[in-house]
Structures are given as C-alpha cells and as structure tokens.
N, CA and C of each residue as an Amber inpcrd file, in Angstrom:
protein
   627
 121.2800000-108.5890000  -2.7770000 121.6700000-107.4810000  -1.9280000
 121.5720000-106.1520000  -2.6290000 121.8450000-105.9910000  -3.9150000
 121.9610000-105.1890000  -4.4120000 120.0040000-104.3630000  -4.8100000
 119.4200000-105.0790000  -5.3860000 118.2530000-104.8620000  -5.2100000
 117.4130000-104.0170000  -3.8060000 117.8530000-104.6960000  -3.0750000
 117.7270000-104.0230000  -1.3710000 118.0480000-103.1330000  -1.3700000
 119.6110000-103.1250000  -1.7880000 119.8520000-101.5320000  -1.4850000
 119.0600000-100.3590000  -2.2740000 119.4050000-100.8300000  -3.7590000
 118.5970000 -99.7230000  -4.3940000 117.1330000 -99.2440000  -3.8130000
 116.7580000-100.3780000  -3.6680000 114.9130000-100.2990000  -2.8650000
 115.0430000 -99.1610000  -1.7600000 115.8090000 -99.5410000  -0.6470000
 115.8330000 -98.3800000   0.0560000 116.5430000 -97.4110000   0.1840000
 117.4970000 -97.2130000  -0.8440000 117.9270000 -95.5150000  -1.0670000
 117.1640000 -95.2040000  -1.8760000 116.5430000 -95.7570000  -2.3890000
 115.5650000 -94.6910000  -3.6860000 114.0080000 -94.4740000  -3.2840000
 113.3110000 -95.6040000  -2.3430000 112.5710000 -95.8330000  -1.6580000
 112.1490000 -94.5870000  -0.8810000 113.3530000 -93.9910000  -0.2650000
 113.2030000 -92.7020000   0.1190000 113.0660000 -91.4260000  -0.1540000
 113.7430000 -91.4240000  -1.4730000 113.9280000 -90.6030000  -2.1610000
 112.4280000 -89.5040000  -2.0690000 112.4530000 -88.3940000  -2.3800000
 111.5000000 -86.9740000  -2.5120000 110.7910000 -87.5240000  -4.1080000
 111.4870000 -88.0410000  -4.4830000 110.9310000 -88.1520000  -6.1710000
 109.8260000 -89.6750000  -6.3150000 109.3860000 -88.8710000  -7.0930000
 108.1380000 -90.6080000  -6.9960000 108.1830000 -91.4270000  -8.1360000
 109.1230000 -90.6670000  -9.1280000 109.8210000 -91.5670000 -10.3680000
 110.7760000 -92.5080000  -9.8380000 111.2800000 -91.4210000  -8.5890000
 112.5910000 -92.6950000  -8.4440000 112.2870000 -93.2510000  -7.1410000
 111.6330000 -93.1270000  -6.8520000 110.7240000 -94.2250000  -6.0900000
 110.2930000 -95.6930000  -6.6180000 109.2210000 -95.3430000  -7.7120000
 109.2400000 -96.3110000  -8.2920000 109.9880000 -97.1920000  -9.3110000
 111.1770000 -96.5480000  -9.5130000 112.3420000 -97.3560000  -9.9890000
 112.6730000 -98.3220000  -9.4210000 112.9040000 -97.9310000  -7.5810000
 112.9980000 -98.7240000  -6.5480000 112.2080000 -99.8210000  -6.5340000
 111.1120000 -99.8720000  -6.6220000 110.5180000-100.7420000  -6.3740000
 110.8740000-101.5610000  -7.7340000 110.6480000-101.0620000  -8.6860000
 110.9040000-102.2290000 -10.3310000 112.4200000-102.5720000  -9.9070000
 113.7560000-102.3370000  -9.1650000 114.5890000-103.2510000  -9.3890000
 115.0060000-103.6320000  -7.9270000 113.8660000-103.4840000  -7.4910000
 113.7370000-104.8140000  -6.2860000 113.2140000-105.8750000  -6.9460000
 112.4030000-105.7800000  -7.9970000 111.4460000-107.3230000  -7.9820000
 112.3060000-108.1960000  -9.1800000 111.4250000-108.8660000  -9.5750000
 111.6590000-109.3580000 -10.8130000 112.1200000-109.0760000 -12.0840000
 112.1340000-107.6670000 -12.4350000 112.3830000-107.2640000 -13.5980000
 111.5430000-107.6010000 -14.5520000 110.7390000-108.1640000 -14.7150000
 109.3210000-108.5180000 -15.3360000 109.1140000-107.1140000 -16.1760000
 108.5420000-107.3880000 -17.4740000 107.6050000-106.4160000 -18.4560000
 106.5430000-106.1210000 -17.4400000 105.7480000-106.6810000 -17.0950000
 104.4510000-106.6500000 -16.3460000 104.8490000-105.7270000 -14.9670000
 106.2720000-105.9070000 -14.3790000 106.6790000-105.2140000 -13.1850000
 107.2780000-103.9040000 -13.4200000 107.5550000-103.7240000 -14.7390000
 107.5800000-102.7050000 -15.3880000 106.6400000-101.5270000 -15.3800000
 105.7740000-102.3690000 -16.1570000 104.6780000-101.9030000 -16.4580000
 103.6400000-101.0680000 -15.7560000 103.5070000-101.7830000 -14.2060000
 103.0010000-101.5210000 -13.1510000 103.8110000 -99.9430000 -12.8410000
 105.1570000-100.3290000 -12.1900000 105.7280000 -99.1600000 -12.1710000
 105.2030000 -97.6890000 -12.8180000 105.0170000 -98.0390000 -14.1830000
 104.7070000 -96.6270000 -14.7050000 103.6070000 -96.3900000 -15.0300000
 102.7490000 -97.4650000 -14.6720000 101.1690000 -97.1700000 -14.9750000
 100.6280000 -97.0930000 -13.7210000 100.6880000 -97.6140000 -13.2000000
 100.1190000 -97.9170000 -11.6150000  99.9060000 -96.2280000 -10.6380000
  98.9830000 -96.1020000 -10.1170000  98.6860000 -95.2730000  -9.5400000
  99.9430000 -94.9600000  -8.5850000  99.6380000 -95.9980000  -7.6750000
 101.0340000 -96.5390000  -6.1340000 101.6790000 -97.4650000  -6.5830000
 102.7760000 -97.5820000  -6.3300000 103.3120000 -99.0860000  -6.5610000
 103.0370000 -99.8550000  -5.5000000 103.3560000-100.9610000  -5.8190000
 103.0260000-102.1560000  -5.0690000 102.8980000-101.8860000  -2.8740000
 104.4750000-101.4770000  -2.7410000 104.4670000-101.4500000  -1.3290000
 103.6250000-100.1150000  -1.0410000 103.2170000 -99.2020000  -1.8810000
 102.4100000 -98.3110000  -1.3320000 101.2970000 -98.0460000  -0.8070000
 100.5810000 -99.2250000  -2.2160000  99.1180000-100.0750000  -2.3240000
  98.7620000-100.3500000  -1.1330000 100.2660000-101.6570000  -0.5280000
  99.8710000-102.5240000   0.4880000  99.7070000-101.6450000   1.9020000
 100.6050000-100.6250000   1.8770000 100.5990000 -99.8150000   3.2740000
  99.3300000 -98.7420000   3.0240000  98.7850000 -98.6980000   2.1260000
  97.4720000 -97.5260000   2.2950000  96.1960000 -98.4250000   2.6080000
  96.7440000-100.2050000   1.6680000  95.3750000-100.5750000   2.2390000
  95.5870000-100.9550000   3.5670000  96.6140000-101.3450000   4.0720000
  96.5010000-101.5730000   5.7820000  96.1460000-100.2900000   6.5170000
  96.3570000 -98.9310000   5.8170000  95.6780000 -98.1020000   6.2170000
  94.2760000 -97.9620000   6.6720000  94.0090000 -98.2640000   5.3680000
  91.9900000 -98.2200000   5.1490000  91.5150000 -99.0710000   6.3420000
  92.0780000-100.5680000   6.0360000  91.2300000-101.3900000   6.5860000
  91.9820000-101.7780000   8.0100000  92.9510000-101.1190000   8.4290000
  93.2290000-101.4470000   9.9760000  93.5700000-102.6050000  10.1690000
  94.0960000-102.8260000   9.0610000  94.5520000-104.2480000   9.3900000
  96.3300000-104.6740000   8.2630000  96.8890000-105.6150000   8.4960000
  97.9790000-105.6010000   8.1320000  97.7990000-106.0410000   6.7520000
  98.1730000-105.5100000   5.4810000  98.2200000-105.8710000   4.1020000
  99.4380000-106.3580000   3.1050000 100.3410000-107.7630000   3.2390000
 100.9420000-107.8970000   2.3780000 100.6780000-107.8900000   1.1900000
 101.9570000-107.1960000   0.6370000 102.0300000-106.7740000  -0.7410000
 102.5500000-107.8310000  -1.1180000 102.5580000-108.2980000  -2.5970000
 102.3560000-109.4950000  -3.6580000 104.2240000-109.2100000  -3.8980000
 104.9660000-110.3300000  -4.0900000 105.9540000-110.4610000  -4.3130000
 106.3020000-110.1860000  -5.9820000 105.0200000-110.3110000  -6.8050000
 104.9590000-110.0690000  -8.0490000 103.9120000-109.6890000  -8.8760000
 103.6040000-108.3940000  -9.6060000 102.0620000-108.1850000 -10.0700000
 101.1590000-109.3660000 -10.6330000 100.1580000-109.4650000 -10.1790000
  99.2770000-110.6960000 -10.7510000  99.0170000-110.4570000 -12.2860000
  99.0860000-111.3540000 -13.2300000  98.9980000-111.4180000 -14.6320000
  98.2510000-112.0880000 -14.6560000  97.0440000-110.9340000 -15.0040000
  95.5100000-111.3260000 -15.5040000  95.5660000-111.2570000 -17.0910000
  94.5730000-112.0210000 -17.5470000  94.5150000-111.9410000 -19.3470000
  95.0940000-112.9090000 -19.9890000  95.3270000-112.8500000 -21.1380000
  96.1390000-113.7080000 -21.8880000  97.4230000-113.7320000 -21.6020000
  98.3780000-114.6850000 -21.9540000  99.5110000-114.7300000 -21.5720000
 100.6630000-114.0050000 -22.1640000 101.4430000-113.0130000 -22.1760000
 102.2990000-112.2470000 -22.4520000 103.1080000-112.6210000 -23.8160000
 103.6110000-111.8190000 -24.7320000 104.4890000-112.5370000 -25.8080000
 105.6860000-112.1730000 -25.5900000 106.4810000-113.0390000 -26.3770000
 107.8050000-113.0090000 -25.5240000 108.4440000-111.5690000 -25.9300000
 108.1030000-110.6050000 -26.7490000 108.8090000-109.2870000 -26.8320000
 108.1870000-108.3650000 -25.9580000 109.0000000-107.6380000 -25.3480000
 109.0080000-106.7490000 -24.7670000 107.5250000-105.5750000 -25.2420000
 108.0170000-105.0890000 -26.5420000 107.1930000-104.0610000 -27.5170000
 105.5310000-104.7390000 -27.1190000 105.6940000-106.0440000 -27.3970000
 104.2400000-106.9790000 -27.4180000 103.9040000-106.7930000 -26.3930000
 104.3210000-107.0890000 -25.7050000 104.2750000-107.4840000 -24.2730000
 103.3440000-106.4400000 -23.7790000 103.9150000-105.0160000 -23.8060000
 103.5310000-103.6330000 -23.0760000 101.7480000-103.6280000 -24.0560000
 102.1210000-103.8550000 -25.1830000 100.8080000-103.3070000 -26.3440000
  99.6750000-104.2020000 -25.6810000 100.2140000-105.4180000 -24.9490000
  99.2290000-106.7870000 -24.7600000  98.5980000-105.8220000 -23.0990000
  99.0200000-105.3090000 -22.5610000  98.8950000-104.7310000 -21.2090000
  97.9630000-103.4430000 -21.1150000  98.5920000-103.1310000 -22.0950000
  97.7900000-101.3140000 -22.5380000  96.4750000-102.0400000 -23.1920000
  96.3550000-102.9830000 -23.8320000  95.0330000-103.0460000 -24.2860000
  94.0480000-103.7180000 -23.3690000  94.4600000-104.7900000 -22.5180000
  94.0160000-105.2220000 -21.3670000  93.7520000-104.5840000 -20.1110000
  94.6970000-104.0320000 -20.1400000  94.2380000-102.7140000 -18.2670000
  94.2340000-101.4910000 -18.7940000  94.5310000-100.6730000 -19.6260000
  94.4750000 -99.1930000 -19.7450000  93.1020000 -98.9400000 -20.6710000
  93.6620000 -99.9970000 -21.9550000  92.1000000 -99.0660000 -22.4760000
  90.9290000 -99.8240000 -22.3280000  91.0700000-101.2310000 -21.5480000
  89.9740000-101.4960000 -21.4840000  89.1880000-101.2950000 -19.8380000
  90.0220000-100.8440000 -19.2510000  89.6130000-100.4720000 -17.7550000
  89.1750000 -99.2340000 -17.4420000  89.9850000 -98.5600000 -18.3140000
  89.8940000 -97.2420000 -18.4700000  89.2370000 -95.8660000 -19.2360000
  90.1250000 -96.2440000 -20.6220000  89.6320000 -95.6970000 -21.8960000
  88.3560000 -96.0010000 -22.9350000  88.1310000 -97.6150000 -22.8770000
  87.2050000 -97.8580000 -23.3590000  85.3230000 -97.1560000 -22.0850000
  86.2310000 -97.4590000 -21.0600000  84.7550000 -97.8340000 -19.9720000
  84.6640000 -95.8070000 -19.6670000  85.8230000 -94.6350000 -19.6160000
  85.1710000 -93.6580000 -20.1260000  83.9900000 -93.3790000 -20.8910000
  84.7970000 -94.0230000 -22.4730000  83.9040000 -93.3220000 -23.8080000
  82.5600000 -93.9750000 -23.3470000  82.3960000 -95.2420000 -22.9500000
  81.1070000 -95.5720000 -22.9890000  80.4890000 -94.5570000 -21.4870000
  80.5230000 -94.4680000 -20.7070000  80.1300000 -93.5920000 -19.4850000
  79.6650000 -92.5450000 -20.1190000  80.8830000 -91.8050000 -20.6580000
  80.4900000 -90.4340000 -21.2570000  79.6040000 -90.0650000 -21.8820000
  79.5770000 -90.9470000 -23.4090000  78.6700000 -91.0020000 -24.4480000
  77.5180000 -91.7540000 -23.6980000  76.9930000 -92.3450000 -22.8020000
  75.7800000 -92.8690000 -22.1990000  75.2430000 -91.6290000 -21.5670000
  76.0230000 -90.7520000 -21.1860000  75.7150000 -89.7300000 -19.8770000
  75.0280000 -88.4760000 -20.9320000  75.2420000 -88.6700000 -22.1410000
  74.7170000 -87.5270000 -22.8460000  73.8050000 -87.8570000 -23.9530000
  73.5620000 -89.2290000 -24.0600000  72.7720000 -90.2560000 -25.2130000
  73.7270000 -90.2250000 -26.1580000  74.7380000 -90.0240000 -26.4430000
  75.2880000 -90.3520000 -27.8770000  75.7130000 -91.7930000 -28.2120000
  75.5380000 -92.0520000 -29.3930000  75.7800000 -93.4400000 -29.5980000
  77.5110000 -93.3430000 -30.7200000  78.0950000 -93.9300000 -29.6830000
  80.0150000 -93.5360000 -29.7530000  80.7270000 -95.3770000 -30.4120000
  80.9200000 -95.1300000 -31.5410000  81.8780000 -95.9570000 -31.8300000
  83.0630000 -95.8240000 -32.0010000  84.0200000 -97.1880000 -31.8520000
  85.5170000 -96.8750000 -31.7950000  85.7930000 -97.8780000 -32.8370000
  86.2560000 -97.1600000 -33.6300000  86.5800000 -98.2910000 -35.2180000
  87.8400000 -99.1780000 -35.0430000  88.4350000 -98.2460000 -34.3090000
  90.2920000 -98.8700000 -34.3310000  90.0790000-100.0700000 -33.1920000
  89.3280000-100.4570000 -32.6660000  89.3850000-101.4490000 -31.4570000
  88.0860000-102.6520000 -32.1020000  87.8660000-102.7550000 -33.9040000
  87.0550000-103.9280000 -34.0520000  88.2780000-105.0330000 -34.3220000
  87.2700000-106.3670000 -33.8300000  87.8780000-107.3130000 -33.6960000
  88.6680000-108.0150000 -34.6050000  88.0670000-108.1500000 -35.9720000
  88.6390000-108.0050000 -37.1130000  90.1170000-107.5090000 -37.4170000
  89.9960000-105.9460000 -37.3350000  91.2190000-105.1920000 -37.5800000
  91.9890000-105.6410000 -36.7960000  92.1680000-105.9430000 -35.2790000
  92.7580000-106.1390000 -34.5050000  93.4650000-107.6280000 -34.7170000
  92.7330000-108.3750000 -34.8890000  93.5440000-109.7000000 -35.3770000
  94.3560000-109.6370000 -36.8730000  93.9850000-108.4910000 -37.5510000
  94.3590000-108.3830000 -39.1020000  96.0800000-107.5140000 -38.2940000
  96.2800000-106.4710000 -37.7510000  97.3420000-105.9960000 -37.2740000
  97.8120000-106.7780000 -36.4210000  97.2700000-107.3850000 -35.8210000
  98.1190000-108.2930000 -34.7140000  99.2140000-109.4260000 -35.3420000
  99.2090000-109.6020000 -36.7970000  99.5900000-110.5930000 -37.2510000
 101.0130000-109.6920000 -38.0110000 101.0020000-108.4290000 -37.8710000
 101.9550000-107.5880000 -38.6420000 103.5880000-107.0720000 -37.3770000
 104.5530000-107.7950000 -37.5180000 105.4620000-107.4590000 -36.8150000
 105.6940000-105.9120000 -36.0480000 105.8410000-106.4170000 -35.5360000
 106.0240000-104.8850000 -34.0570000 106.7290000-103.8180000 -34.5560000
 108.1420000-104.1220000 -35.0870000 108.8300000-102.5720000 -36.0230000
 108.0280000-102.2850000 -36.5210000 107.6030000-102.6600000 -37.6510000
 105.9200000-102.0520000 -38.7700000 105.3220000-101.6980000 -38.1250000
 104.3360000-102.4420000 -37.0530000 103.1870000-101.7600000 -36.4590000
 103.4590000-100.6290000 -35.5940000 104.7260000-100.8830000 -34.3210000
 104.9850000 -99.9950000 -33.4000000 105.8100000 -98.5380000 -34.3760000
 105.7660000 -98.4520000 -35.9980000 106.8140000 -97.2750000 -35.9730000
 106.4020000 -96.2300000 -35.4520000 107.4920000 -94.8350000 -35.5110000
 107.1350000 -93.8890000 -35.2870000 106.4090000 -93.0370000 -35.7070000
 105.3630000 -92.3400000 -35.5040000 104.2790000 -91.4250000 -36.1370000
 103.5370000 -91.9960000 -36.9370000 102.7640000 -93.1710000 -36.2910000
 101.8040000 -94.0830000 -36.9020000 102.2530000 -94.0440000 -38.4300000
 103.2170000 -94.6170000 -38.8740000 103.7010000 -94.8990000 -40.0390000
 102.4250000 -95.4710000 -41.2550000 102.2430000 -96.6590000 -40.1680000
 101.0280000 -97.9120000 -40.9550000 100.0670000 -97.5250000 -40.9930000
  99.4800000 -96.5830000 -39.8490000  98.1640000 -95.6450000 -40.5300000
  97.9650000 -94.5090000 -41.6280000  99.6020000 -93.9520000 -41.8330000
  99.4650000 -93.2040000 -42.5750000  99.6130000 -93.6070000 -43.9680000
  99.8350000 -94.7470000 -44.4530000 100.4100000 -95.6780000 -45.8410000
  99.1230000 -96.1530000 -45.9810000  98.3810000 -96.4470000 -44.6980000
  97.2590000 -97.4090000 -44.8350000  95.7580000 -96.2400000 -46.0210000
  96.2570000 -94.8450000 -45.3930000  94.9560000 -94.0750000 -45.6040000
  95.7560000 -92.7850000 -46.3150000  96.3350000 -93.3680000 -47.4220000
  97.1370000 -92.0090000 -48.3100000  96.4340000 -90.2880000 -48.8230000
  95.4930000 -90.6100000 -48.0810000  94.2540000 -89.6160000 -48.8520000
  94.5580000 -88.4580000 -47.8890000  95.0050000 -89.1100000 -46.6380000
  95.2160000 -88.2600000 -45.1860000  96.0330000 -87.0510000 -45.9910000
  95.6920000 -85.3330000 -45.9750000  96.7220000 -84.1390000 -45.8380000
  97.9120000 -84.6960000 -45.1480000  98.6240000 -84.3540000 -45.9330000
 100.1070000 -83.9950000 -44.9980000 100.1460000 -83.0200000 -43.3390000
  99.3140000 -82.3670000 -43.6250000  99.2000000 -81.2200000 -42.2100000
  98.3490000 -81.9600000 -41.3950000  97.4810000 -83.0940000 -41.7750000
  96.5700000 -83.7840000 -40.6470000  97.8910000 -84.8400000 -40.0710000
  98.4290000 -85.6680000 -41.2700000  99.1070000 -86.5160000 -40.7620000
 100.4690000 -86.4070000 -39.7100000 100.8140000 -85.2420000 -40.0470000
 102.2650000 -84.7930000 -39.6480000 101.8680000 -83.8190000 -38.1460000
 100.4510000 -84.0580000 -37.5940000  99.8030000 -83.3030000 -36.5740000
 100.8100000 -83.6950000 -35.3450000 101.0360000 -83.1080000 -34.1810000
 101.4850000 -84.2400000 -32.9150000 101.0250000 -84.6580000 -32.2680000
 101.0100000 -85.3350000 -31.9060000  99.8730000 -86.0770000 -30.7740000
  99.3170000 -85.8690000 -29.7270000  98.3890000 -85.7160000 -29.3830000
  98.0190000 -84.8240000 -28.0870000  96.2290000 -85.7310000 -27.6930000
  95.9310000 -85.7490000 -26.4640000  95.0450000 -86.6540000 -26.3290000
  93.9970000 -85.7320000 -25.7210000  92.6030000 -85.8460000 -24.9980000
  91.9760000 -84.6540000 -24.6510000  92.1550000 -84.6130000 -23.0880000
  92.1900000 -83.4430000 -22.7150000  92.3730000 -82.7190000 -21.6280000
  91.3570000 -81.8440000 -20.8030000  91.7100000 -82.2000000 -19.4470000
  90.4960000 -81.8750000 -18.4500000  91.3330000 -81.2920000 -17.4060000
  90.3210000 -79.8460000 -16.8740000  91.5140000 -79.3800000 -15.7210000
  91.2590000 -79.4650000 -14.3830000  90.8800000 -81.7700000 -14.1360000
  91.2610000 -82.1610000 -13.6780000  91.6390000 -81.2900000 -11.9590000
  92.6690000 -80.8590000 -12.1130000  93.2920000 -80.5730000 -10.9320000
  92.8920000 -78.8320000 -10.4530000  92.3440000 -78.4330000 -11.3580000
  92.1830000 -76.9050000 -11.2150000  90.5700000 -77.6070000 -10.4670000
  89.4330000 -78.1170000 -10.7810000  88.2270000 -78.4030000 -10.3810000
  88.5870000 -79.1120000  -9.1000000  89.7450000 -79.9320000  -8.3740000
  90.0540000 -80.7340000  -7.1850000  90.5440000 -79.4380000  -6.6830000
  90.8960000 -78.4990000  -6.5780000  91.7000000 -77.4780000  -5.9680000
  91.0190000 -76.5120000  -5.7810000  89.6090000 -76.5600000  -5.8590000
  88.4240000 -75.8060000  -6.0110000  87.4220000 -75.9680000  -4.3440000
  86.4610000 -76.7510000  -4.6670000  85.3950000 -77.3750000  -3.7210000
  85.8490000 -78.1810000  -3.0450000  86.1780000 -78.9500000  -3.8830000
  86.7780000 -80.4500000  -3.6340000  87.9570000 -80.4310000  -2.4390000
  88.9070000 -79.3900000  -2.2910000  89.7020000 -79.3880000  -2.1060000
  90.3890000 -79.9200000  -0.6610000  89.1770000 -79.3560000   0.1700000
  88.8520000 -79.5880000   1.3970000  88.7040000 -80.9780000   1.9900000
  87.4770000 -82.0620000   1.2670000  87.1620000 -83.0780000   1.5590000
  88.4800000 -83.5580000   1.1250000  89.4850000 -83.7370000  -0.1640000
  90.2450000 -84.0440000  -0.8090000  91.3750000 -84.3990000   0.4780000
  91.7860000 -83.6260000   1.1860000  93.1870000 -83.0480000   2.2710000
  92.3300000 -83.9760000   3.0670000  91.5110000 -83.4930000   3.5060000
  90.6610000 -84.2430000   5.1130000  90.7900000 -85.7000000   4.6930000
  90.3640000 -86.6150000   3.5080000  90.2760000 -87.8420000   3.3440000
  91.7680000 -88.2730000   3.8900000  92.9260000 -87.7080000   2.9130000
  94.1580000 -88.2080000   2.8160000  94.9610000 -88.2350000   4.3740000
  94.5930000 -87.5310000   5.4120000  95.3170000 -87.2950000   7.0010000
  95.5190000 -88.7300000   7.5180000  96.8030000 -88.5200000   7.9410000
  97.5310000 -89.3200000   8.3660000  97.6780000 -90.7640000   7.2630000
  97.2240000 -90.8610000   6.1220000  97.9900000 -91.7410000   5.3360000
  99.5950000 -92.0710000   5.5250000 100.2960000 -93.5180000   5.1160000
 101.6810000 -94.1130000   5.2490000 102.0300000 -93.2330000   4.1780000
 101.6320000 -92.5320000   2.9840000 102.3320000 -92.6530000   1.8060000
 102.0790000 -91.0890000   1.4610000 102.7580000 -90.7230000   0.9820000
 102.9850000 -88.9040000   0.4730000 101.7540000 -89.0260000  -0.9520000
 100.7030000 -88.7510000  -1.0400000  99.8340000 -88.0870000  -1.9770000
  99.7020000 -86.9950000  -2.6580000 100.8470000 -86.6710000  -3.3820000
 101.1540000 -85.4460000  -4.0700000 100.1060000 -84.8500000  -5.2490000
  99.5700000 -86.0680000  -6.0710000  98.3750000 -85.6910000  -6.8230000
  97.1650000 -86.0190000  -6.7030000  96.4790000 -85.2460000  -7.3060000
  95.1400000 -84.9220000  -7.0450000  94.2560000 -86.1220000  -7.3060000
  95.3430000 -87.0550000  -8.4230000  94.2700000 -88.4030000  -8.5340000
  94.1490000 -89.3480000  -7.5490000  95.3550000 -89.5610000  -6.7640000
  95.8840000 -90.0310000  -5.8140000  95.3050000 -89.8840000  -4.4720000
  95.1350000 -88.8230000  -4.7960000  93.7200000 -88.1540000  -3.7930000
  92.4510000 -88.5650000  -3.6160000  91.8420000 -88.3130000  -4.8810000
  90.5320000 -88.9390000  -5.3950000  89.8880000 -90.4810000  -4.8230000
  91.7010000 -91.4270000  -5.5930000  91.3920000 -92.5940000  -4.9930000
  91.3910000 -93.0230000  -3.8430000  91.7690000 -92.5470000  -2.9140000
  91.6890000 -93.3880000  -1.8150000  90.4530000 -92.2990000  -0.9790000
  89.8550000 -91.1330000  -1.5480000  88.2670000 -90.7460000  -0.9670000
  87.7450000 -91.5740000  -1.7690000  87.8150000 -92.3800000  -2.7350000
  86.8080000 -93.0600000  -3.6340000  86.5420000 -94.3310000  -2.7910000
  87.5440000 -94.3860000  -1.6530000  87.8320000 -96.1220000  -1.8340000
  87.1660000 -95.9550000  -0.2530000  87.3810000 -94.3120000   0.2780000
  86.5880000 -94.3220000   1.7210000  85.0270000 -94.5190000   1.7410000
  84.8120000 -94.0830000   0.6240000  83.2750000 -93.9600000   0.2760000
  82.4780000 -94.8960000   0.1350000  83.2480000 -95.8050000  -0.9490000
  82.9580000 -97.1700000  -0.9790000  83.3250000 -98.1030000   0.3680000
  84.1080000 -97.9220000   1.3630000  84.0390000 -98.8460000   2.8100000
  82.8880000 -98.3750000   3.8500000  82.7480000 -97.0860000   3.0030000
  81.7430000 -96.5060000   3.9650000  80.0640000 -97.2700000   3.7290000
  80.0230000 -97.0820000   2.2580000  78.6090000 -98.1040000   1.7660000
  78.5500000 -98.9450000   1.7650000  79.6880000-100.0250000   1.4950000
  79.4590000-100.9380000   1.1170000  80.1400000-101.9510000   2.6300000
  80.7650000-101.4310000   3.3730000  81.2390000-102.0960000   4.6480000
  80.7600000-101.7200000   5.9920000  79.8980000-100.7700000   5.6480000
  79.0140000 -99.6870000   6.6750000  80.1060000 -99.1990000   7.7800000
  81.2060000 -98.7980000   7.1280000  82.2100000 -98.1400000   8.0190000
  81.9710000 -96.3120000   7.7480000  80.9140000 -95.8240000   8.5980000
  80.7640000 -94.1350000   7.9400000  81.5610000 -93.7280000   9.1060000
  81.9450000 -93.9800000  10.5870000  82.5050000 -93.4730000  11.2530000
  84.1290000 -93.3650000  10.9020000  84.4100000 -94.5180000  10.4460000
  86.2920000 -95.2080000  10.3880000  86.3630000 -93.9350000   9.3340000
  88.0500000 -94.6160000   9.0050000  88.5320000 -93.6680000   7.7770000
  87.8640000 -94.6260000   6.4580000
C-alpha cells in the first residue's frame, strides 16, 4: 500500500526527479530499478504510455527492468559499474567515439576499456577501485603533475539544446503534440521525433504520428 501511495503522490508531482523516485519505490527496489530511474530517458510507465502513443495501441509496461548481460554482483557499487559499462558506455559512449572518429577518418583508441586491464581491475575491491578522485589512477601513474591530477572532472560538452532551440525547434514541438507525458527536454524531444521517423520508414506510417 505504501508503495502505491508514494507512486501516486509523487507520480504527479511538477518535478521529474520526484517522479521518478515514484516509480523506483513502487517496484522492486532492485540496483537495476535504480538504475533505470536515473539513467533512463522515461521511466518505465512513461515509456509504456508514449509507446501506446506512437503505435495506437495499448503498451504494458514491464513489472521489472529486463536484465540483459551478465549477471549482477551482489554489491551495490558493482552492481551500478556492471550497468554503466553494459548500457551507458557501451550503447552510448563507446558507439559515439566510434561514429565520430569514423565521420572524420580518425583512427580513435580507448586504452582504459582493453580487455586485459579490465579483468586486471576487476579483480581489485570496489573501496580501492571506486575511491574518490581516481585514487588508483593516480598511484598507478605517479609521474602525473599534481595540477593535472588534482583537475575536476568535467566531460565534453555540446550546446545540445541551444542548436534544438534553433531550426530544429519547430519540427521538435510539432513531433511532441498531444503526447501522455510532459517533455521538458530537448533530448526527450529528439527521441520520440527519432522514433517517428523511424515508424515512418521503417513501418511506412508517413501520415500517423
């Protein structure tokens, strides 16, 4: 009962953090349901009501995220690192760099993701590996400046939302009309014109949404 409730007072909520809180303590409590929560574009019931959107037809949502890959370790810390390397950088981050670097001929390696190293750290407990401010890389490579090592972290940046708020902006709004679900960002946006485009080619739906 309690789950329920939270689901739909927060469910409603203006906020899309605490939205998806809602949804993580409706389910299972799962790492993986976790996980989803804060990685996931939509959460689960959002997914299911945009794709009954698309496709005009009714879409139950999964009582629990499907766990693709290897099987989870029992820590938490593991758990998330086993997820991020399976759906984020390899769905994502890895299949960028290669796009990118193909799109301009460069030939792009990623040292930190050989197979080797990866089984050589994988065998090193999670406090050690997970510390703060890459501890183990910095012991590992003492040669590193102090001013490189002690840098903060920052990843590269695209302005994304300034280029959607541009041209784009138009098709962007027109795709999203009358959607179940509030589309506040611009990626959010993207995907479901990405996903019209593709029903449009690939289902020969150019009239539908």
């Amino acid at each position: 009962g309690a789950k329920g409730l939270a689901k739909a007072l927060l469910g409603r909520s203006g906020s899309a953090v605490r939205r998806r809180l809602g949804e993580f303590l409706a389910g299972s409590g799962s790492v993986t349901s976790a996980y989803e929560a804060c990685r996931s574009l939509f959460t689960a019931s959002e997914a299911a009501a945009l794709a009954g959107f698309l496709l005009d037809r009714e879409v139950r949502r999964p009582l629990e995220p499907v766990q693709s890959g290897p099987p989870l370790p029992a820590s938490a810390e593991d758990a998330v690192s086993v997820l991020e390397l399976t759906r984020y950088m390899r769905n994502q981050l890895l299949r960028d760099s290669d796009v990118m670097s193909m799109r301009w001929g460069l030939e792009l390696r990623v040292p930190m993701v050989d197979a080797e190293l990866f089984e050589a750290l994988g065998r090193i407990p999670q406090g050690q590996r997970l510390a703060a401010g890459k501890w183990l890389l910095g012991e590992a490579v003492p040669e590193i400046p102090s001013e490189i090592r002690n840098q903060p972290k920052r990843g590269f940046t695209f302005p994304f939302a300034q280029w959607m708020a541009g041209d784009w902006q138009a098709m962007l709004e027109s795709s999203g009309q009358g959607a179940p679900v509030a589309l506040p960002n611009w990626y959010q946006k993207w995907a479901l014109f990405i996903f019209q485009q593709w029903k449009a080619q690939v289902l020969g739906d150019a009239g539908g949404r």
